[in-house]
C-alpha angles and dihedrals in degrees: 000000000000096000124086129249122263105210135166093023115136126250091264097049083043092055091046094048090041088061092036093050096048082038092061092051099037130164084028103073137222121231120230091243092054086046086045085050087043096050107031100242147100129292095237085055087049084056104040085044088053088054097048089056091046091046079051091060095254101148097231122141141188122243110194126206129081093304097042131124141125119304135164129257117276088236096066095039133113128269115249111268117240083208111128122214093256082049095053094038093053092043095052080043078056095047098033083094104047091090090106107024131084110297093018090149100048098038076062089051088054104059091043090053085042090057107034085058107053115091114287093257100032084046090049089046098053084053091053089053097044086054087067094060130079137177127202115231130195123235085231110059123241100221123059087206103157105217113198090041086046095056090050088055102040087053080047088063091040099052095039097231141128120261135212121219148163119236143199126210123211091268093048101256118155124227136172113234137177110205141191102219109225116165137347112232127191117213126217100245092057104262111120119215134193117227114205144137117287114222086196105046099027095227152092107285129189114207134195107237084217096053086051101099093173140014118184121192114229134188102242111107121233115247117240102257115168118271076233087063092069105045091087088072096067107052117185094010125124107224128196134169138222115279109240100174 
């Protein structure tokens, strides 16, 4: 299919995927048989998800034929993207590994949402050339990225608010923090840390996201402390961001 399966997503999340990803390839449509593949369920929930979309007022239609299937109003689609396959190639090299690194899951949507929105032949030629690269990959990953911790804190940063965790020393001694989160920050070694703003100990704190056992969202709202105030947590690193533009 050249796109990766979505199990195990709620209804909601399932009903949200379902009008991003015929919004992507709008006005080309997506049969319910390729959304039940996608989804991991079964063609009839494709179709009673795709009327309860349509009962919700989601423009979406059926075109019937061999090549039917549902797709979204014109109206609500994608612009074409001026990315060429090079482009696209170079950018899924870049992603291929996030698997274990902060916004795995949604550097993944956006490739899917980056392709599905090129041009058909610009967007099938950028899968035959990715088919002519491969990347070797260890049996033990590179990166000690802890996943579930990691999406508690990344929704942390999103949402702007302290977290509450419970956290090993070295020597595997439990303690009870409440943290402003303030940067994510990948080792070289592999082991990522977040870098944030201790309430006990009143301090920039780096902690190992693997040391982390527990991390709790509350609804206090991080105050907006400087990114320069938490530079002093990471002392002889080289840090860099991401490159947005």
């Amino acid at each position: 299919m050249g796109w990766p399966t979505l199990c195990g997503v709620n209804r909601t999340d399932r009903l949200y995927a379902i009008v991003e990803d015929l919004r992507a390839i709008s006005p080309r449509c997506r049969s319910a048989r390729e959304l039940a593949l996608r989804f991991e369920v079964s063609s009839r929930t494709i179709e009673r998800d795709i009327s309860a979309l349509q009962q919700a007022g989601v423009p979406i239609y059926a075109e019937v034929g061999r090549r039917g299937g549902y797709a979204l109003d014109k109206s609500m689609s994608l612009p074409p993207l001026n990315f060429t396959p090079a482009e696209a190639v170079a950018v899924a090299i870049a992603l291929s590994r996030t698997e274990q690194q902060p916004f795995a899951d949604e550097a993944r949507s956006a490739l899917r949402k980056l392709v599905a929105a090129m041009p058909g032949p610009e967007g099938e030629r950028a899968r035959q050339l990715a088919a002519r690269v491969q990347i070797l990959t260890e049996d033990k990953p590179e990166s000690r990225y802890t996943g579930s911790i990691g999406r508690v804190i990344e929704e942390a940063l999103l949402k702007g608010v302290v977290l509450r965790i419970h956290y090993g020393d070295a020597q595997g001694v439990l303690t009870t923090r409440s943290v402003e989160p303030g940067a994510f920050v990948g080792g070289r070694s592999g082991w990522w840390y977040l870098v944030a703003w201790c309430r006990l100990r009143d301090a920039v704190r780096v902690f190992r996201l693997d040391r982390i056992a527990e991390a709790v969202l509350t609804e206090d709202p991080v105050p907006g402390r400087p990114l320069e105030a938490f530079d002093a947590g990471v002392p002889d690193m080289i840090a860099r961001t991401p490159v947005l533009d």
